[in-house]
C-alpha positions, 0 to 999 in steps of 0.5 A: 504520469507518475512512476508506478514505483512511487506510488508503491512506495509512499503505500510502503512508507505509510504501512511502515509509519504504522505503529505495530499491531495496527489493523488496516484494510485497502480503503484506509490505505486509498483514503490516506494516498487520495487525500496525502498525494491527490496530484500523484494519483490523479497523474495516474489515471484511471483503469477500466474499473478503478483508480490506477493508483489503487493497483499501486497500492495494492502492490505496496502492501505486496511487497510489505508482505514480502510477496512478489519479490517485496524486500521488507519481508513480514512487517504486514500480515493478512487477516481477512479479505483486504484487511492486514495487520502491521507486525514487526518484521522478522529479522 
């Protein structure tokens, strides 16, 4: 099983890649790993009602938005229900 870290990681890489101003939902991001990195989320398993790796993901967007202890600060801003905008940080 792969460490949940990378898998939140490559979410965070790929969120970075975007280029500013860039609007994306969760389903983008799912697509990209499921397609990019099918053996890392297959590894991952499956929870009660998804895909593991979509927890994983999920907390990658976290942490680009600087939330929950996230260390790149303001590069995602939220706009509506699962829908982010990728902005420049703000350092």
């Amino acid at each position: 099983m792969p460490k949940k870290s990378s898998i939140r990681d490559l979410a965070r890489e790929w969120i970075e890649r975007l280029p500013i101003g860039t609007v994306f939902n969760n389903d983008d991001l799912y697509n990209y790993l499921s397609r990019n990195y099918r053996e890392e989320c297959k590894a991952a398993g499956d929870a009660a009602n998804e895909p593991r790796f979509h927890n994983s993901a999920r907390w990658g967007i976290q942490w680009a938005k600087g939330g929950k202890g996230g260390r790149d600060e303001g590069i995602v801003k939220d706009l509506a229900w699962e829908q982010h905008r990728r902005v420049a940080p703000f350092r």
